[in-house]
N, C-alpha and C positions, 0 to 999 in steps of 0.2 A: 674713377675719372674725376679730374678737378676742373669744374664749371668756372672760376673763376681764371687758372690757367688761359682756360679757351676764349675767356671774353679778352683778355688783356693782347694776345694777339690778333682778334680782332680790331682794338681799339686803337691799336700803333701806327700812328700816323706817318710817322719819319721813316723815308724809303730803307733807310739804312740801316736801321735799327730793324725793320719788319724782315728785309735781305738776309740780316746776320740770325733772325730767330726763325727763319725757315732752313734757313742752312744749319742749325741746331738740329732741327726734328730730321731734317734728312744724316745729318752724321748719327744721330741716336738710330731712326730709321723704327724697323718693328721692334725697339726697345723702348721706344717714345711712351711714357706712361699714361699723356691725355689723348681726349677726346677732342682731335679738332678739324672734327668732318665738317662742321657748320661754318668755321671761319673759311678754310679751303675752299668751300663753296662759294662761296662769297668771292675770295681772292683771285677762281676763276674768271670772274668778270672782270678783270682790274683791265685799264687801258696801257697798263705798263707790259710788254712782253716778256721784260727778264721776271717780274713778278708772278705770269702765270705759268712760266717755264719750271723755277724755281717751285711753285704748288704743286704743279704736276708732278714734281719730281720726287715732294714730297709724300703726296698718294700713294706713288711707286712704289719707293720702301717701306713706309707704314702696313701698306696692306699684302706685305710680306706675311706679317702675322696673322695665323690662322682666327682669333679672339677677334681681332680688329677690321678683319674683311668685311662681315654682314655691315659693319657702320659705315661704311663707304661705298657699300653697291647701291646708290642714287641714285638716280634722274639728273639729277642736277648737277652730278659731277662727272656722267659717262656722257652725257647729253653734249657738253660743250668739248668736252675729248675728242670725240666723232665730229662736230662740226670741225674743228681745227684739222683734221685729217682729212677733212673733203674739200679745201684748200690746195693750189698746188704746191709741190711740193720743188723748193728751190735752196739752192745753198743756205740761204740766208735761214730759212726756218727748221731746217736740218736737225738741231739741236731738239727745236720743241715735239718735231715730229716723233724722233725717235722717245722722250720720253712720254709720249703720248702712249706712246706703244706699248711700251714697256708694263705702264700702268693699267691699261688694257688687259694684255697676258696676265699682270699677274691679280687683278679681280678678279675672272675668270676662273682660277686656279679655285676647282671644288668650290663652284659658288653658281648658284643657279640663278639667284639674284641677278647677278652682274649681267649671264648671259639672256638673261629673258630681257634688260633694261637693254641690252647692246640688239637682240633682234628686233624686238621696238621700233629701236629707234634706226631701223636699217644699215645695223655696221658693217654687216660683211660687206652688202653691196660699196660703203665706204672705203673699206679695209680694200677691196679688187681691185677700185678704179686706183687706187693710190698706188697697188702693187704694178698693173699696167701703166704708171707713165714714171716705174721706178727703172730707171735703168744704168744706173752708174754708181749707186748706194746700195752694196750687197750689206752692210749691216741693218738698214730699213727693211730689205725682204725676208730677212732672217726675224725680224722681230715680229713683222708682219705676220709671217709663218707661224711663228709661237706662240702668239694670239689667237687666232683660228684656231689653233690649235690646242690648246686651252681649253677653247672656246666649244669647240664642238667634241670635247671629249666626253661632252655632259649629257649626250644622249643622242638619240636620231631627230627627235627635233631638231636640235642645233646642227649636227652633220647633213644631215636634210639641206637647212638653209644653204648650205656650202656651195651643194651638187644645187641647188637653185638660183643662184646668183652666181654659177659660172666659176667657180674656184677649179674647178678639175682642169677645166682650160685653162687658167693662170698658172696650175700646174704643172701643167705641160710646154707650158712657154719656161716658163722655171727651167724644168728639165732640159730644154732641146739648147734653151744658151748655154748649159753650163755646160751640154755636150759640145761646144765649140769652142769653149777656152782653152789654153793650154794649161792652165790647171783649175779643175772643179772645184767647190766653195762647199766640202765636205757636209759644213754644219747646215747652209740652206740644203742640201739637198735630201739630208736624214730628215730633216723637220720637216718637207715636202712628201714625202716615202712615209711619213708618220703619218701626216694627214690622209692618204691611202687606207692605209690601214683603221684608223680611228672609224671613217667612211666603211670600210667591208666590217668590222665588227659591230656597228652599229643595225647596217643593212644589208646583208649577207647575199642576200638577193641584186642588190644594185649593180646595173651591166656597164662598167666601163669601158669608155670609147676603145677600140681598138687603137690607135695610134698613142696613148697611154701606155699600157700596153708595151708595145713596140719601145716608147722612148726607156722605158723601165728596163725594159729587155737589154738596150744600145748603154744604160749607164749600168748594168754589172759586167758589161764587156769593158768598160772603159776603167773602172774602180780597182781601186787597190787596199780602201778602206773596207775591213772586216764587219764592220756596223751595217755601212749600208749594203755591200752583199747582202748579209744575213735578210735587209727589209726587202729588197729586191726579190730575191727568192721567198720570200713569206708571201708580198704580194702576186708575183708569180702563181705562186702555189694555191691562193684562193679562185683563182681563173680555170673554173672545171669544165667550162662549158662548149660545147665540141665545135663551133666554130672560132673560137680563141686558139683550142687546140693547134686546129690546121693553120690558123697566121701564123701564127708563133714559131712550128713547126716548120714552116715556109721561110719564115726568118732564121732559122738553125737555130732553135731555142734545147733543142737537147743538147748536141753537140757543144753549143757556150755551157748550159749548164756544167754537162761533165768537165770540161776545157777548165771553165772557174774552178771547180772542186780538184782537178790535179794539181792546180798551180797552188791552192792555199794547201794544199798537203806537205805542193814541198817546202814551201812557207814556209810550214809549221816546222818539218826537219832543219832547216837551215836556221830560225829563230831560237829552239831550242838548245840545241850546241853553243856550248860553253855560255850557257845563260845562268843561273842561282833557280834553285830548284822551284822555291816561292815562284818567282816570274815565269817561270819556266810552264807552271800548272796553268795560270793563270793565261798564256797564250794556248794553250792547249784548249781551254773552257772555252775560248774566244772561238777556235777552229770548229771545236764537238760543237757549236751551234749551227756553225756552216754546215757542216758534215750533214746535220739535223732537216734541215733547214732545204738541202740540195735534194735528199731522198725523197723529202715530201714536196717539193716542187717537182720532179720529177715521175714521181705516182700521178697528181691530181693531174697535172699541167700535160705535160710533153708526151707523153703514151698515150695516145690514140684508141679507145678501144679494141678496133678491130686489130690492132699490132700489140698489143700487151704481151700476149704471148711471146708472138716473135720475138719484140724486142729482149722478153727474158732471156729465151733462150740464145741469142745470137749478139745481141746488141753491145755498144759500146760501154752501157753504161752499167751493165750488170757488173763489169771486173773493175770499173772503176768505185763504185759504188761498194762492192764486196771488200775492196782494199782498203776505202775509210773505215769499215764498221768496226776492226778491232781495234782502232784507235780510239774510239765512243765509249767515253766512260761514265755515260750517265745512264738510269738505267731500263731507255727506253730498246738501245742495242747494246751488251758487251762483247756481242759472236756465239754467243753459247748456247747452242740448239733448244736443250732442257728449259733456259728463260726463255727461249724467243717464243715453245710451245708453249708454256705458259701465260706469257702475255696475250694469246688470241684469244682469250676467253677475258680477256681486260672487262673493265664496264666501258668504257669510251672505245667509240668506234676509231679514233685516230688511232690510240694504240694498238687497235684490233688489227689494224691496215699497215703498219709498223712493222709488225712482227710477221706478218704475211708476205709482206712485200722482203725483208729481209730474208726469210727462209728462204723464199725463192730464188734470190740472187746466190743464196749461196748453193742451193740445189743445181743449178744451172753450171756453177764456178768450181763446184768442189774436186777434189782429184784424185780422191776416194771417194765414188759415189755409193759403196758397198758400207763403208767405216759411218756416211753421214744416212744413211737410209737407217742403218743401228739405232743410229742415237736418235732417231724420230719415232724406230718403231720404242725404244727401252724412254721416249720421251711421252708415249700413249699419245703419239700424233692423231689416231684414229677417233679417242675418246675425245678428244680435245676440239676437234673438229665437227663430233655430234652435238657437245654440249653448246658450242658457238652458233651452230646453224638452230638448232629448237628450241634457245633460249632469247634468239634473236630474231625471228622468221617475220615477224611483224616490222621491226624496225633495222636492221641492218641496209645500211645503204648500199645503193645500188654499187659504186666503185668500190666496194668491198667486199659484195661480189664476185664482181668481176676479177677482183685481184685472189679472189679463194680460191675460185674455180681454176684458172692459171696456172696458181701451186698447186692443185689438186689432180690437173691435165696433166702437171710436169713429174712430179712423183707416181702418181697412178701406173707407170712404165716400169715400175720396178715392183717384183715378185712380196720382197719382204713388206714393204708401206702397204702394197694393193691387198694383200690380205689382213694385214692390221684395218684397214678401211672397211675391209668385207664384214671381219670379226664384229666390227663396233658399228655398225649396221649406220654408215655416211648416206649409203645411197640412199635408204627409205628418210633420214634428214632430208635431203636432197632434193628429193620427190616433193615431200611437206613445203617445205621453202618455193620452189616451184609453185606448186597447185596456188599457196596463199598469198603470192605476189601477182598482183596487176600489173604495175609498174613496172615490171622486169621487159626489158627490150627480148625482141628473139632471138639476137644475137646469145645473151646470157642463157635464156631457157635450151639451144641448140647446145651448148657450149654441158652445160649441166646434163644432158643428155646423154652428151660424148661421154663424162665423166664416169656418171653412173651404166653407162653401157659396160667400160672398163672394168667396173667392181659387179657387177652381175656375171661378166664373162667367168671370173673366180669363183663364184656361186656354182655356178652351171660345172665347173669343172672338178668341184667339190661333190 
């Protein structure tokens, strides 16, 4: 850093000269080679507006670079940022606003500094009131957005503050305008859909309002962007909790599910045709996330406990769901009974529930049930199934479970699987798993019951 650089821009008295050497550091930007957090600071106080617009701006891009952020996460330089944005917000300051913001998001950026200086000094509650009386600047809510965002990716402390100063609600107003435009503003509404999420991976636990929710639901019915489906259904999909279920449900939340996943299928058919093979993969990556993305929204969210079964066996979304899978070529589904038993004994219970839930649709859809009961039993479905349950009896979650037992109610009906079951002794797993769960609903224990009543009847008649 060159200490003498830094003073001589402080010492420049002539507007015009100090104009053209700020507008230097911002074309250089995070390539700038000095140190000049101390005059910046300073130059935030200037009584000239274009002079602290022009500072600001210069912050902006400076603290682009990874090396030069800690020297600018301040007091003294986020302090007067945030005053300016709790200011109203009119044409005329338009310009400074936005580079306020900008500067914001990008301090933020893997910088804990910045965010501990910004809760301080109360930005979010800043950053809300400014997003509430933004109403005709979609590029201010969009930076807005990205700041917070930023912001609160640093941890539950900062996502914390979000869900305490009312961001969920400014979310939702986000959301419900852009559902009455005629065309939605793709980029705030992913940024929006991100802050969700940042919020559920921080605090998994956290109950989002119901009409969240719902708005979330009404923008992947309206969406044609692949991005934000995919957030749409991610967030969907963290909502396990059995009165969400039944809104949701009440709102036709399965039915749009599947409805979205046929349309981007045939998307995907009509996109790919006479596309170049490069692009062509690359919309395909884009859909196997949807595809991804729809099953496990569809597991956690829209199946109901007590209808899991059913809906396997009868439902809409088993044959649509079985018709994305061999289009999946990543390698959590490629259709192939052998990987799918394999994967139930995964270490992570998502995958565990993946491959459970996919067997099942295809058990349910298949049109050889005799060809696919083969390849479960030459797959050691039985083995597979003990090792799962007594390697897991402490910790397998309850919806995983529930989704075992399911596929274990729905094959148990055939001769070949039920005594592969018998042979590899599922019931007395079964039993074990039972006895050592509290937390198991009676619904599950009745259900496991069923199961192993079916594989003892084999016993007996042995």
């Amino acid at each position: 850093m060159d200490a003498g650089k830094s003073t001589s821009l402080q010492n420049i008295t002539d507007f015009g000269e100090l104009k053209a050497k700020l507008n230097d550091i911002i074309r250089e930007g995070n390539n700038y080679e000095h140190d000049v957090s101390s005059c910046l600071k300073e130059l935030l106080k200037s009584s000239d507006d274009s002079i602290v617009l022009l500072s600001i701006k210069a912050i902006s891009e400076v603290v682009k670079c990874d090396e030069k952020r800690e020297t600018y996460a301040q007091f003294e330089i986020i302090e007067p940022i945030l005053n300016i944005l709790s200011k109203e917000l009119i044409p005329e300051n338009y310009d400074i606003f936005k580079q306020c913001l900008r500067a914001l998001g990008n301090l933020c950026c893997d910088c804990d500094t910045s965010r501990k200086i910004i809760l301080d000094c109360n930005g979010v509650s800043i950053i809300n009131n400014m997003l509430s009386n933004t109403s005709s600047f979609d590029d201010i809510k969009v930076l807005g957005c990205k700041a917070l965002l930023n912001y609160a990716i640093g941890g539950e402390e900062f996502s914390g503050s979000l869900t305490a100063n009312g961001i969920i609600e400014q979310v939702k107003k986000i959301i419900s305008s852009e559902l009455e435009r005629d065309e939605m503003n793709d980029d705030l509404l992913s940024t929006t859909l991100l802050i969700l999420s940042v919020i559920n991976d921080n605090d998994p636990q956290y109950h989002f309002p119901d009409d969240i929710n719902i708005a979330v639901l009404k923008i992947l019915k309206e969406t044609e962007n692949v991005e934000i489906s995919e957030l749409c259904l991610e967030h969907l999909s963290t909502q396990v909790r059995e009165h969400v279920k039944i809104l949701l449900a009440k709102e036709g939340g399965v039915e749009l599910i599947c409805s979205r996943l046929e349309e981007l299928m045939q998307k995907q058919a009509s996109d790919v045709t006479g596309i170049e093979q490069e692009a062509s993969e690359c919309e395909k990556s884009e859909v196997n996330q949807i595809q991804h993305a729809a099953l496990s929204a569809v597991r956690n969210l829209m199946v109901l406990a007590s209808n899991k079964e059913k809906v396997a066996r009868q439902g809409r979304a088993a044959p649509l769901l079985l018709r994305a899978l061999p289009n999946i070529e990543e390698h959590h589904v490629e259709g192939c009974v052998r990987i799918l038993v394999s994967m139930m004994v995964a270490s992570h219970s998502v995958m565990q529930n993946e491959a459970i839930t996919s067997l099942t649709l295809q058990a349910v859809r298949t049109d050889d049930i005799d060809e696919f009961n083969a390849q479960l039993a030459d797959a050691e479905i039985g083995k597979h199934v003990t090792v799962l349950v007594e390697t897991n009896c402490a910790k397998l979650p309850p919806e995983v479970a529930e989704n075992l037992l399911a596929f274990l109610d729905v094959t148990a009906d055939y001769e070949l699987v039920l005594c592969d079951y018998f042979e590899n002794m599922v019931h007395n797993a079964l039993h074990k798993l039972i006895d050592s769960r509290q937390d198991f609903s009676d619904m599950i224990k009745k259900r496991a019951s069923r199961v192993i009543s079916k594989i003892c009847c084999t016993m007996d008649e042995e």
